[in-house]
N, C-alpha and C positions, 0 to 999 in steps of 0.2 A: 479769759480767766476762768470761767465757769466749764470750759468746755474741758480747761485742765485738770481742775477740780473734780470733776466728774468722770474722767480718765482714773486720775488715784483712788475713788473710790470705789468706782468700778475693781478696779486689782488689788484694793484693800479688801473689800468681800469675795473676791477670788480667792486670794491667801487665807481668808478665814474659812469659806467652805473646803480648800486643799484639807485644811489642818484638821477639820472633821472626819471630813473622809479617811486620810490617815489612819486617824485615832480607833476609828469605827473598822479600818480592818485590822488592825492589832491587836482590837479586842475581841478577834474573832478566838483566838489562842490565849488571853490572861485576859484577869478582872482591870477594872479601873487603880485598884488601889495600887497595883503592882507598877503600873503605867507610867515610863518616866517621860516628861518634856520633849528628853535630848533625840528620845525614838521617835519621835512626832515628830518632831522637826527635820532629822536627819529625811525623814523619808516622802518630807514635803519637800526636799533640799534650800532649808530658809536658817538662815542661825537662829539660834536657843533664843535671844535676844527680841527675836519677831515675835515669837508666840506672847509676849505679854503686851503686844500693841490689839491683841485681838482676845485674850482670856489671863484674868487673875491667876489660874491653876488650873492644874488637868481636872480637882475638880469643877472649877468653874465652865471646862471644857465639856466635861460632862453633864452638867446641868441643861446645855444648850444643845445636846444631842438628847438630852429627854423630852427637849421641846422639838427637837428634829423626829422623833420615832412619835411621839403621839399628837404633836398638837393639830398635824394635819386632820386628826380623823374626827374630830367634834364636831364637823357639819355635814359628816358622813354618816355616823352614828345616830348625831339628830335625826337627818335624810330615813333612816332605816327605823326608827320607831315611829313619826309622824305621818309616815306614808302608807306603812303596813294596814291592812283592811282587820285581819285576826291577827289572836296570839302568836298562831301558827306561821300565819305569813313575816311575821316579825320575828319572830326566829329562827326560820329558814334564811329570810334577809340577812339577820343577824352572824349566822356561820359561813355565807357565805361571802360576807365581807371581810371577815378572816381570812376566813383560804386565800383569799385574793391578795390579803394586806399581806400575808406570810410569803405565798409567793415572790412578790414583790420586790419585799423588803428583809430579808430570812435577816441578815447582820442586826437590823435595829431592832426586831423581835427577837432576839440573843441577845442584845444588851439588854434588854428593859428585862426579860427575865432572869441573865445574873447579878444586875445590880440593884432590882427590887427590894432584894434580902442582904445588897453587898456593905463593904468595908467605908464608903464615904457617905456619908450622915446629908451634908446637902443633894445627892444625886437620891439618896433614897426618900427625898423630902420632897423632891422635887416632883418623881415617879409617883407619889403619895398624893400632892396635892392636882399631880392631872388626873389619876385615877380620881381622886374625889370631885372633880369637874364632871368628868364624866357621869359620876352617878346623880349628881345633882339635873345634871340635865337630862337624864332617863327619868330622874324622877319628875321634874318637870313635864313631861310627856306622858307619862303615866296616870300624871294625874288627871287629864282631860279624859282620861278612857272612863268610859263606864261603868266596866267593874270596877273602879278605884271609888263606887260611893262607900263614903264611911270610914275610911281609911284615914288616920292622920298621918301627918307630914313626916315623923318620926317612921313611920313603919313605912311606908312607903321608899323613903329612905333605905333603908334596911334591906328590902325587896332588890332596889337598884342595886345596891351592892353587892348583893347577890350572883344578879346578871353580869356586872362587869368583872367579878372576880371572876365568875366560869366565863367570862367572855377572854380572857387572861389565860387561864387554864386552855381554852383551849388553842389559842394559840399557840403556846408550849408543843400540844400534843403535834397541832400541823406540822410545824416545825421539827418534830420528830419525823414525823411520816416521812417528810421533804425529805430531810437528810439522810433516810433509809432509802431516798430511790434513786440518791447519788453512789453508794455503796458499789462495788462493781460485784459480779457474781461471784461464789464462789465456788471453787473443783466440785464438777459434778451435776451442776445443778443448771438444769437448762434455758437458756432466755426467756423462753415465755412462761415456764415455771416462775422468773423472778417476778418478770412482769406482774402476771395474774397479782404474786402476792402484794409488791407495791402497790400496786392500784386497790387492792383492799384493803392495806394500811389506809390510804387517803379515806377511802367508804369506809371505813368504818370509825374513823376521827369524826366525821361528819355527820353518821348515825348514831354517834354515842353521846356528841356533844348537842345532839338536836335532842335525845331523849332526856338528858340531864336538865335543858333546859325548858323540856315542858314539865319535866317535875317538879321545878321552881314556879312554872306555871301553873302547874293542879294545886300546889298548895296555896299559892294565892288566894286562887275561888274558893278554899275552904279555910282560908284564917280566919275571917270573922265570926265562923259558928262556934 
């Protein structure tokens, strides 16, 4: 009986992750709002009828793809502030677990950036409340460093959100780069001309996003005067 039981559920959470997946390349080409059911299902080939043994609504579908795109990275995050030696090593860490995540995962770093700002109220609640996970626990980490004597909990605060909005931002940008060095060449212009320039699109998403956030870091050391 158990062994049954554990068969069904086993291919009940198969059909739930299919339905993600789906969902997640559809929404390579429209937002969630636009997103109907019957496309999801059609393309998991499961009747209409399945999708609400596994999600309320597409937005509820959605909610659980905000927990698919970030919730893995809060002990990766942690891992990269707690272990860093300097500011510097911490945000070199920092961008470079981007690049990685973006490589990655390019789809679910395109969702969380169109539906951030999108059309359904619980997916952008949702994006809202793991971004504020995250700064809480930067700030959390922050607070055992050194520099953070004197600081209260509010500004500290404030500082973290700093870091994970540009940590956000630059995700965006990799994921630009990324997608320019899918582009195929155009008339004229020579392979390793493309090459050179992609690859400096990447360096320089890297270089820009490392300088922005040691500027979040120079100001630090001079808020309290």
């Amino acid at each position: 009986m158990s062994h049954t039981l554990g068969i069904r559920q086993a291919q009940k959470q198969k059909t739930r992750q299919a339905l993600l997946d789906a969902a997640l390349g559809l929404l390579e080409e429209q937002s969630l709002s636009s997103l109907g059911l019957r496309e999801v299902t059609r393309a998991v080939g499961v009747a209409p009828t399945a999708f609400y043994r596994h999600f309320r609504s597409t937005a509820d579908l959605g909610v659980a793809l905000v927990e698919e795109a970030l919730g893995s990275l809060h002990p990766m995050i942690r891992t990269t502030v707690t272990t860093a030696q300097s500011s510097d090593e911490r945000i070199t860490r920092a961008v470079e677990l981007i690049a990685r995540h973006v490589h990655a995962y390019p789809a679910h770093v395109r969702f969380i950036a169109r539906e951030r700002h999108g059309g359904v109220q619980p997916v952008r609640e949702a994006i809202r409340e793991q971004l504020g996970r995250f700064a809480e626990e930067v700030r959390t980490e922050l607070a055992k460093d050194p520099d953070s004597e004197g600081w209260s909990d509010d500004d500290l605060l404030m500082l973290s959100h700093l870091y994970v909005d540009q940590m956000l931002a630059t995700a965006s940008l990799f994921l630009e780069a990324q997608e320019q060095e899918l582009q195929p060449a155009v008339d004229g212009e020579a392979d390793g001309d493309v090459r050179a320039e992609r690859e400096t699109a990447q360096e320089y998403v890297t270089r820009l996003a490392t300088r922005q956030m040691r500027l979040i870091s120079i100001g630090r050391h001079h808020w309290l005067d």
